[in-house]
Every structure is written in C-alpha cells, then in structure tokens.
N, C-alpha and C positions, 0 to 999 in steps of 0.2 A: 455282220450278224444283226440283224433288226432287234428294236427293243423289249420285244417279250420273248425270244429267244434268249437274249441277256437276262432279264429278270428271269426267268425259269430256269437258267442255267444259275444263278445266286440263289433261289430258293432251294437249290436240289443239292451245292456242295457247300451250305453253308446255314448250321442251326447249333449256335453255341449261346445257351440262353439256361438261364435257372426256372426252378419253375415257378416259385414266387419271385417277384419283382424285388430283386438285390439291389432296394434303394442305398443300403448303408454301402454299397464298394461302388457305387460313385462320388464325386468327390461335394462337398458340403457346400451350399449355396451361403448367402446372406448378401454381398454384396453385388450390384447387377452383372458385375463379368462375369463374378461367381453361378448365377443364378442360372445365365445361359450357357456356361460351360454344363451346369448339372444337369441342365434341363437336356442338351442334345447327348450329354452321356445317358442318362435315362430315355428318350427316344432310339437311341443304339441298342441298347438289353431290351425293346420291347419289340423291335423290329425280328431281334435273333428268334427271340419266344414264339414272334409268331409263325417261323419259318419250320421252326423246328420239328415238330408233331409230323409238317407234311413231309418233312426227309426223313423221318422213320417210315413213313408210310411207302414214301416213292421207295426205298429200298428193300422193307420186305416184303409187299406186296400181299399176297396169301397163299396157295400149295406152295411148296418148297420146289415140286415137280408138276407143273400144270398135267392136271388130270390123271394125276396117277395117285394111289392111295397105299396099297399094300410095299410091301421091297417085289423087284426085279426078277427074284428068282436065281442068284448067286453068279459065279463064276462065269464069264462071255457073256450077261446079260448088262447094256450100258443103256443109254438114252443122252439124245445131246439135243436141246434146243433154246432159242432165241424169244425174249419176251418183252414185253412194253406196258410197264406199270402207269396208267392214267388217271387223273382223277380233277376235278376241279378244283384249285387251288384260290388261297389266299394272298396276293404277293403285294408289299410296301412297295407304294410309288415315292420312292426315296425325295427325287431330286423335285417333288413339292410340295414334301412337309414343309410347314412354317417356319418363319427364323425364329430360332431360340427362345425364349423368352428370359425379359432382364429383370422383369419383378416377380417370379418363384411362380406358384400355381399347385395345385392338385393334381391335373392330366389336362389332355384332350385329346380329339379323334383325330388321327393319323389318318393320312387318305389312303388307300387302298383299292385296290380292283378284284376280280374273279376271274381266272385264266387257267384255261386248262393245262395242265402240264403234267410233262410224264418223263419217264427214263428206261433205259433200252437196257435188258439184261442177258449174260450168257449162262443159262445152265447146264450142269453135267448131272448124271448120274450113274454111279456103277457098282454091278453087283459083287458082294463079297463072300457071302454065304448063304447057299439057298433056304438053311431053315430044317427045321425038325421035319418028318414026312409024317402026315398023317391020313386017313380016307380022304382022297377027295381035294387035298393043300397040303400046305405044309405051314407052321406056324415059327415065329420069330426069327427069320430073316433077314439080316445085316445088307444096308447098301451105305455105298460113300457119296455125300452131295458134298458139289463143287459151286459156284461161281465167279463170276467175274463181271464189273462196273466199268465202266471209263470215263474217266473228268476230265475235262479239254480244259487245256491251258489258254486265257481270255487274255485282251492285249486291252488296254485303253480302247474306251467306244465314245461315242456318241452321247450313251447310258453315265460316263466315266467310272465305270466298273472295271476289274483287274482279279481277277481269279486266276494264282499261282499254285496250283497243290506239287508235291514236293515228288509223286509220283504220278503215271495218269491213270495206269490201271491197276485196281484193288483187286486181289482173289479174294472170297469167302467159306467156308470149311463147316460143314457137318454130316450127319446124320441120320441112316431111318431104320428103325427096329420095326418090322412087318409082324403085326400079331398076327393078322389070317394073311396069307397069298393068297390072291384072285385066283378063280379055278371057272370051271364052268359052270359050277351051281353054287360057289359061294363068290363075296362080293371081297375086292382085297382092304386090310384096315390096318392105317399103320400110324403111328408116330414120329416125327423128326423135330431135328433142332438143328438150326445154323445159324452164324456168327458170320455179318457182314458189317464190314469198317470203310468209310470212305478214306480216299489219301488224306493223309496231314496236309490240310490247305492255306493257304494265306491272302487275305480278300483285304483288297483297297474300294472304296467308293467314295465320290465326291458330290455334293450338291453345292447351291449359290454360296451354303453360309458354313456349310459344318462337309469335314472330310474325316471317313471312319476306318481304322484299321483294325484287320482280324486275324492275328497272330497266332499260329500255331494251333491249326482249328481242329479236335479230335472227334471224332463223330464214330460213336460203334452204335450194334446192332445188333439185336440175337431174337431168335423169334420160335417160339414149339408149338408145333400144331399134330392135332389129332384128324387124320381123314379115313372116310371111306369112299373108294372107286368100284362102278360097276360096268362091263363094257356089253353093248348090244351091238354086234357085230358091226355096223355105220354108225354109232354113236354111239359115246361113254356119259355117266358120270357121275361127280364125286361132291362130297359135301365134308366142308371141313372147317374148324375151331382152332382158335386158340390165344397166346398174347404175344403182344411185340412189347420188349425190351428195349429203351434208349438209351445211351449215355453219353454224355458230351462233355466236353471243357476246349476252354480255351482263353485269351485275353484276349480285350479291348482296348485301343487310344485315339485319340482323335482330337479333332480342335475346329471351333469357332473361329469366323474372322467376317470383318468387313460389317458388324451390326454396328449401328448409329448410336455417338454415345460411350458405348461401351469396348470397340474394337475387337479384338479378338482374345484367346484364351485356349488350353489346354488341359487335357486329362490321359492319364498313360497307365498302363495295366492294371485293368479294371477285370478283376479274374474271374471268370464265373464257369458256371458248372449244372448239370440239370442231369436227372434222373426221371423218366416218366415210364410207364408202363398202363398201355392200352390194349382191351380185347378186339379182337378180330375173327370176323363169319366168312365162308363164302360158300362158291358153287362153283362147280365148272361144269361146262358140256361141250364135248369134243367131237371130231368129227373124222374117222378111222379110214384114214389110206393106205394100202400096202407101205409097210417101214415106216408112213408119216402119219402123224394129227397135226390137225388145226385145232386149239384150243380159244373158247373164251369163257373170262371168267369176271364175274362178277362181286362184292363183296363190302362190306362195314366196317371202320373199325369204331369204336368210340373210346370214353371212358380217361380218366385222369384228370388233372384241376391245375391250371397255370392262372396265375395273379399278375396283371397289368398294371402298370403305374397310368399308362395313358390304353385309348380304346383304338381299334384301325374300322373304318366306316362298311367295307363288305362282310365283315366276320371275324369271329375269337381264335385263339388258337387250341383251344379242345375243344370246338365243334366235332361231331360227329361228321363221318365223310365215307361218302359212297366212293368207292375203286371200280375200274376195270381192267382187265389184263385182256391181251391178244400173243398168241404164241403158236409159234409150229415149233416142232419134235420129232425128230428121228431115231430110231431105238430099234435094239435086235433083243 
C-alpha cells in the first residue's frame, strides 16, 4: 500500500486528541532528555488534534440517506446503498518532523501536506411506519437507518505505520421521524439521528527519532440533521442541516532515541480525551433510475476551536472544510 494510502488510512482510524493542547498530561521538561521526551510527547497530541476534526467528518459525512429527506413510507419500503465521503484533508508527515528538541521551546511548525482522502460507506434504510394519513401525505413517519465502516488491519510499511483495530467492521444505528412524506405536490422533510463508532483501534508508528503508540483508540459519532427532498422525475433534490458530534479517548506512549547528547527517553499513558462539536450544510442532487439513483452531494462543515502547542504548515485543525459524497441506492 503506497504512502498516502497509509497516511489516509491513519488519518481516518485514528483522532484521540483534546481539544485544547493537554500540555499538563505530558511529562514535565527541565532537563535536555527531559525536554525531548516532552517535546515529542507534545508533537503526538498535536498530530492526533489535527486528525481528528477530519474523522468526524470522513464518517458522518452529510444526509444520513443520500437524497432522501422525508421517511420511506413504512412497512416493505427499504433503501440500500454505497457511499464515499471525500474531502481534502490535512495529514502529518510524521517520519520528518524534526528531532526532539533538548532545550524546551514554545512550538513549531510541523510539516504537513493536503491530500485528498475519503472512506467508503454502507447504508441501510427501512421503513417502520408509514405515518398519520393526511390530504395529499402522510406526516411523522418512523424509518430505521443502519451502517456499516470497514478498518483494514495495516502490517508494518514502508510508512512504519501498524494499524490494529480489535474489530474491522463497525455497524452504526439510528433514526428518522418524517414530519411531511414526499407526495406529488408536497416535498418530503424529515429529521434523523445516528451514532457511528469506529473499532477500538491500536496504532504504532515510527520515525528516525521518536516511536508512538495508540492504545485503546475510542472514536464515536453522532450527528442530527434536518432535510428537505423534492424529486423531478430524472432528478431529485434535497437540502439539509445540521451538527456533528465527536467524542474520543484513548492513551498515548512512546520514546525518543538516538539524539546526540542526550540519547533517548520515554513517556507512557498519556490520557487524553476531546469533545467537539461542528455544524454542517449540504445539498444533494440526484439522478433517478428505475429502483436506482446516483447521488452527489456536496457540503461544509465548520465551527469548534482546538488549541495547538505547535502549528502543521498546510492548515489548522478547525478549518472549515468543503465534503463531497458520490453514492448509488437501490430502494423499493
């Protein structure tokens, strides 16, 4: 697997990071082994921070059900289809950050690049109850959304990256109360909420001078959004709101070695934890086949405030970020 395949596959199963910079749960400088132990413990929490943001994003993307807004329509009505959250990311070029530093410091800029990266999703949807009848629709209508993730197990590269999650494929569970059903003169509008967790992961990576470990990586997800879908016989489409929810924890350890001087040194369960929450816009417009659409979807999120000990040279990690989605859907 080439090396932006590797880094994209680390940026996507792995953002355990606070959201201000949790200088005090690294361990205390003063002396130069000291200095450069704290100094690559602190480039580790600032690496996670910046990852993080874009794993919430790669996984809730925006509709819960590309192009659909109202509920289904109850009992025998389902939808099943495949989707690929995009966007241009921010990913640490690890293995050449600088070595450590032995005399303390304030920050500095971490190298970094811009690389598109995305992750490939399966959703379900299906109907549970069609809803009150009224002229013309029906109004508050029950469906269940489903999905499902897949984290590949990484072997030692090239990269010297090792991503172990302890399962490979995550379900996720919610969702949608249909205030109006789509009819043919009204447009469908509904609400949903779902909870998507990546596996519990565990990430090794190495560079010349410092080797980092990520124990026990918890990464959830929840995200509610308000949409309205309208369909024109060969094309639909929907416009929809709302927030993403993140939560994460996990620990950090890791160690220096081989600096001049000072040799090497270690730091071990370095606990941290982050909570953010960012809004999100989007749109879709679809493109209507007998049983299929083709969706694409477009979308922003922003919003939240993370605090860096040191900076990464392409971008922050609560930039605002433009998504895209591509998805087909089959549905009765």
């Amino acid at each position: 697997m080439n090396k932006q395949l590797i880094a994209a596959g680390l940026a996507l199963t792995v953002a355990i990071c606070p959201v201000a910079a949790q200088e005090t749960n690294c361990p205390a400088g003063g002396t130069p082994q000291a200095n450069a132990v704290r100094d690559a413990c602190l480039q580790g929490v600032d690496v996670f921070q910046l990852i993080a943001p874009q794993l919430g994003l790669a996984l809730a993307g925006g509709n819960a059900t590309l192009g659909q807004g109202g509920s289904l329509g109850g009992l025998g009505h389902f939808t099943v289809g495949v989707r690929g959250n995009v966007f241009r990311g921010d990913l640490p070029q690890v293995t050449q950050f600088p070595t450590p530093r032995v005399a303390g410091g304030s920050g500095q800029q971490l190298p970094s690049k811009s690389q598109f990266v995305g992750l490939p999703v399966l959703d379900a949807a299906v109907g549970l109850f069609k809803g009150i009848p009224l002229p013309l629709t029906n109004i508050l209508g029950v469906d269940l959304l489903v999905n499902a993730m897949y984290v590949p197990s990484i072997g030692s590269t090239g990269d010297n990256v090792e991503i172990r999650p302890q399962t490979n494929i995550k379900l996720g569970f919610g969702g949608r109360v249909g205030l109006v059903q789509e009819s043919l003169l009204t447009p469908g509008i509904g609400v949903t909420y779902i909870v998507r967790d990546l596996p519990t992961t565990d990430i090794i990576g190495n560079s010349s001078s410092v080797t980092l470990n990520v124990n026990d990586a918890s990464v959830k997800t929840s995200a509610w959004r308000v949409v309205a879908n309208k369909n024109f016989i060969v094309f639909g489409l929907a416009l929809g709101a709302g927030q993403d929810h993140y939560d994460e924890s996990s620990n950090i350890s890791g160690s220096v070695q081989g600096i001049p001087v000072v040799g090497g040194g270690s730091f071990n369960n370095v606990a941290l934890a982050q909570k953010l929450t960012r809004t999100n816009v989007f749109g879709d417009l679809s493109f209507n086949i007998p049983l299929l659409k083709f969706i694409v979807e477009v979308g922003q999120v922003t919003g939240g405030t993370i605090s860096l000990t040191n900076s990464f040279s392409s971008g922050k990690p609560d930039d605002s970020r433009l998504y895209g989605s591509l998805g087909l859907r089959f549905g009765l």
